[in-house]
N, C-alpha and C positions, 0 to 999 in steps of 0.2 A: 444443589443448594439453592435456595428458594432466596431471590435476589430483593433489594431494599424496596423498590419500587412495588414488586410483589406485595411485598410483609405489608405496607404502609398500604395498598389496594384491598390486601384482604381485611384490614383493621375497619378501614373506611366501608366496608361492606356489611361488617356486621353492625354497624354503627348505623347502617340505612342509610347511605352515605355514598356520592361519587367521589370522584378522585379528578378534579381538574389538571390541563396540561399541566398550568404552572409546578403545581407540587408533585407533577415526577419528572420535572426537571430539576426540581430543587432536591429533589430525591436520588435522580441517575447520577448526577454531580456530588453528592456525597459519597457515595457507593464509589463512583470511579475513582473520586480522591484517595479513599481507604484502601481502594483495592493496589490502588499504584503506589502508594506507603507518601503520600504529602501529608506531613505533622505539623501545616500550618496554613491553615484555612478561616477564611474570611468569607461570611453569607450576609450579603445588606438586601435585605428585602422590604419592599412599601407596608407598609404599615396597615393591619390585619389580614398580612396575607398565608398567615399562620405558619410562621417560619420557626417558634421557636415549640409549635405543638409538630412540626414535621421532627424538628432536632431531637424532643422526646423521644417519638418514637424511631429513630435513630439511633440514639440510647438503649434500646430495648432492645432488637436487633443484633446491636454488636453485642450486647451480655447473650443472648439467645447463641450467638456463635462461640463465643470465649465469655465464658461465666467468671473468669477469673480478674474479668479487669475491674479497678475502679477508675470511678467517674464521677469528679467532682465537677460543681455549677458553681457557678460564680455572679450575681447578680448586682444589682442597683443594692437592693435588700434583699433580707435574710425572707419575707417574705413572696415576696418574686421569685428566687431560686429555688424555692420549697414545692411554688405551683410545677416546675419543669415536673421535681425530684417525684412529687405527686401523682400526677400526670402518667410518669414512665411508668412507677409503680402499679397504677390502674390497668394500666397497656399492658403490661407482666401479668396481671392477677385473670386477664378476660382473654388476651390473644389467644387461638389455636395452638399457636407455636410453641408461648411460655410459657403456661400455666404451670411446667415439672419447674421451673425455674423459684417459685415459691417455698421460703423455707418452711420447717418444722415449727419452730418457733415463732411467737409473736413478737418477744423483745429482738428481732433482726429487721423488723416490718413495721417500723414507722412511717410517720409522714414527711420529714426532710430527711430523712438517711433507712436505708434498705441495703441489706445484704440476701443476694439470690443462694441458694442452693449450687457449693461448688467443693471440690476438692481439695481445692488449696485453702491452708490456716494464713488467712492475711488478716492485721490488725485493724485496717481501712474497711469503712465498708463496701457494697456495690457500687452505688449512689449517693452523694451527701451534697445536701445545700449550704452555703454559705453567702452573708451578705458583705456588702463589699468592704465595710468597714469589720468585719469580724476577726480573731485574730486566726489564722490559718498555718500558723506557725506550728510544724509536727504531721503535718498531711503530709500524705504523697499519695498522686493519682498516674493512669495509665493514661486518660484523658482528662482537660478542663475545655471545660465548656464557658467560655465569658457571654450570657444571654442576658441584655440589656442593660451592660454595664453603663452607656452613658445615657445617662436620661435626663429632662430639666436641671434638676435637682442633687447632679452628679459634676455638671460639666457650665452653668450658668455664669460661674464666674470663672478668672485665674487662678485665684486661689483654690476653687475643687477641679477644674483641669489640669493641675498640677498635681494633686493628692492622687485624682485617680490614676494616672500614669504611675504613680509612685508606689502604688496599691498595687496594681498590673504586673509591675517592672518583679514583686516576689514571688511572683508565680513559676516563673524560673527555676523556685527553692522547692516546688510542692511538686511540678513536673518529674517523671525519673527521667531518666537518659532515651532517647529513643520516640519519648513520648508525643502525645498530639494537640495540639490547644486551637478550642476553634470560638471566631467571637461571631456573636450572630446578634444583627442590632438594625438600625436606621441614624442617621447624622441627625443632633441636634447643635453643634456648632459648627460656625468654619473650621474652627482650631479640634477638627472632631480627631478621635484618637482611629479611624477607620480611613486612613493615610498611608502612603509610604515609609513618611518619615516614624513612622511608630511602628508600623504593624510592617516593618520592611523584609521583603521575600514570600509574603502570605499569598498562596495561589486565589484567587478569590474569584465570589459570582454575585454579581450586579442585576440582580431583578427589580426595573422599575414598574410602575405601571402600566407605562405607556414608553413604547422605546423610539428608536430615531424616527419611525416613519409613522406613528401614534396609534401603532397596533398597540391593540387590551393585553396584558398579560393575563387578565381574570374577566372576560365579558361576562361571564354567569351569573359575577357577582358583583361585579359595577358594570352597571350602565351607563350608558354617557350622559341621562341622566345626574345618576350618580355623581358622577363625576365634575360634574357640573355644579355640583350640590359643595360638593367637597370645596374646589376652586372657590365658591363663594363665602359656604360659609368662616372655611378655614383661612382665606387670602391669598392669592398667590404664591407668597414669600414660604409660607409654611406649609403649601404643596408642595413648591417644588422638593422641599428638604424633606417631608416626613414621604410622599409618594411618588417624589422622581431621583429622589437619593441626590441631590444638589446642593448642597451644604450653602447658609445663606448668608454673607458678611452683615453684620449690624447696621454698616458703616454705608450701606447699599441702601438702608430701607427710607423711602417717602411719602411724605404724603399725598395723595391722587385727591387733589380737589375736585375734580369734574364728578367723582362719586359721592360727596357731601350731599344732602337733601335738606332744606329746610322746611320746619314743622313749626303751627303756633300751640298744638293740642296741650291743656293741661295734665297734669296728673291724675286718674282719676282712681279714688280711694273706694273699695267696696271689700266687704268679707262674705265669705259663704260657708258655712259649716263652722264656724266660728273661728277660722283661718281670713287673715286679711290678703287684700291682692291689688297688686298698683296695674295700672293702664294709660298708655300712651297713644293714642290714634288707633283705638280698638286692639295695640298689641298689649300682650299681657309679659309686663317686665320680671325677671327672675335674678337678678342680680343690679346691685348699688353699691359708687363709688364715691369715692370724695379724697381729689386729688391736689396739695397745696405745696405751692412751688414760692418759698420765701424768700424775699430777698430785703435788701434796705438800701434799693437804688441807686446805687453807687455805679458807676460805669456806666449808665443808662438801663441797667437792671432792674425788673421789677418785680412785685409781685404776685400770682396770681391763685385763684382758687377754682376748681373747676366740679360738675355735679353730674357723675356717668352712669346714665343705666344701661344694662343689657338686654332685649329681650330673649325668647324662647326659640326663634329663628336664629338665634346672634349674628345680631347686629344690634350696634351700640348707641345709645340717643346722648345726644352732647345737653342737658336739659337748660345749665343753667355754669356759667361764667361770669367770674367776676375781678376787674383789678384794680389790688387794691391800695388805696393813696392814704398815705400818711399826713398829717398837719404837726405844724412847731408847734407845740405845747409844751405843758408840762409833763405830760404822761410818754415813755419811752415808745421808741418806733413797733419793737418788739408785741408790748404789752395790746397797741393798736392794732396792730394786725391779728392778733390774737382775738379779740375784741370782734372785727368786722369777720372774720372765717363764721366764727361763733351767732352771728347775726345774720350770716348767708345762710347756714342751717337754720335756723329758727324762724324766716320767714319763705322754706319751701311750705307752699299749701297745698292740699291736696283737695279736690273735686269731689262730692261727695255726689 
């Protein structure tokens, strides 16, 4: 029987393609889990370190052995889940191995749900995508795969850290008896659901980038460089969490003043190809903000307004600050402040 780390060597070969350590350790650790019957596994792996295109074909493999199972995905979105369900599909249609695994039919061989070539009449199909908010009420799978269920936009507040746990929590109802559920992701909150207290009993594997003693898990493909690149342009904060698996409290984060730089360069405004383009000290900026934090000074509170660009390095130019003071009048404090925002915009000038 031609074992997981094989299947995923021989994919990557026709692919023109090597096969780094890390992915057949993320490979041998699946295989071993399956083999020794754990239906509850947990893979947090740094971020591109293609953990949920190894799960695909993982996917593929186990229908390649037992054509009979299904295998529902679970993602962030219906879109996201679709690329895994895709993905395997491809793997099925090119592999050596699966190719008798393709049906007769086209209506079984979509793009988020596929049903392989098997003996058994089951209502489910092989594979099926689903996004997290979709209603999944009436499935039943042999395995679910939860692959990037918490992402920004999942988990950013309480109230969608709580939904998605809640989301999670029916999976329960779609699993049969016996069955496997495995979540494969990276930590975007402290409160992340890649815990104990959530995912409690999950045998799991922790691939960071760099582990205790700051060996590479992927030298081939970051170099320290690299890496270096990463640290800067991403922050610390957001290293640690998306590529050393360090979940980061909010509550934690500071300002490092000794990295502020002061600048006097104007704006400077030019078009080429009939496309305009702004510039900062020869960077060419690609994003603009305008940040205003209102207040009506009470408690010693104030107001302010502030004018953020990004460039194409990211890093961010603080251009232009301003706070702003009300006077007694006749005209309310509100309407003033309104007033002066509206006059910060309209006298940025640009350099021509």
């Amino acid at each position: 029987m031609t074992t997981f780390p094989l299947f995923l060597s021989m994919w990557n070969r026709l692919q023109n393609q090597g096969t780094p350590l890390v992915h057949i350790r993320i490979a041998s650790w699946l295989e071993a889990r399956w083999e020794s019957g754990d239906t509850r596994l947990l893979l947090m792996a740094f971020r591109s370190c293609g953990k949920s295109t190894i799960v695909g074909l993982f996917a593929a493999w186990l229908l390649w052995r037992q054509p009979a199972l299904r295998i529902l995905v679970l993602a962030a979105d219906n879109a996201l889940a679709a690329k895994m369900v895709r993905n395997t599909k491809r793997i099925i249609e090119r592999h050596p191995l699966t190719q008798h695994l393709r049906p007769g039919t086209p209506d079984q061989w979509a793009a988020d749900r596929f049903t392989v070539s098997r003996d058994t009449e089951l209502r489910d199909p092989s594979m099926l995508a689903f996004g997290i908010e979709a209603n999944i009420t009436g499935s039943r799978a042999d395995i679910v795969i939860c692959d990037d269920v918490e992402v920004p936009n999942t988990c950013d507040t309480a109230e969608k850290r709580a939904f998605l746990r809640e989301r999670l929590a029916e999976l329960s109802f779609v699993l049969v008896p016996g069955g496997t559920q495995i979540y494969v992701g990276t930590p975007h909150t402290v409160d992340t659901i890649y815990q104990p207290d959530f995912l409690d009993g999950y045998g799991e594997l922790r691939v960071p980038l760099l582990n205790a003693h700051g060996d590479n898990a992927w030298p081939e493909r970051f170099t320290a460089a690299d890496i270096a690149r990463l640290k800067k342009s991403g922050g610390p904060r957001r290293f640690a969490a998306q590529m050393m698996l360090q979940p980061q409290p909010v509550t934690d984060s500071r300002l490092s003043v000794e990295n502020l730089r002061w600048y006097d360069d104007a704006i400077a405004y030019s078009e080429a190809q009939g496309q305009p383009t702004l510039h900062i000290a020869g960077r060419k900026m690609i994003s603009v903000s305008a940040w205003w934090d209102p207040a009506f000074g009470r408690n010693g509170d104030g107001s302010v307004v502030a004018l953020l660009y990004g460039d194409a390095q990211g890093q961010y130019w603080l251009h232009r600050v301003a706070y702003l003071k009300v006077c007694d009048c006749d005209v309310d404090e509100a309407t003033q402040q309104c007033r002066m925002v509206a006059d910060c915009a309209g006298r940025i000038t640009y350099r021509p």
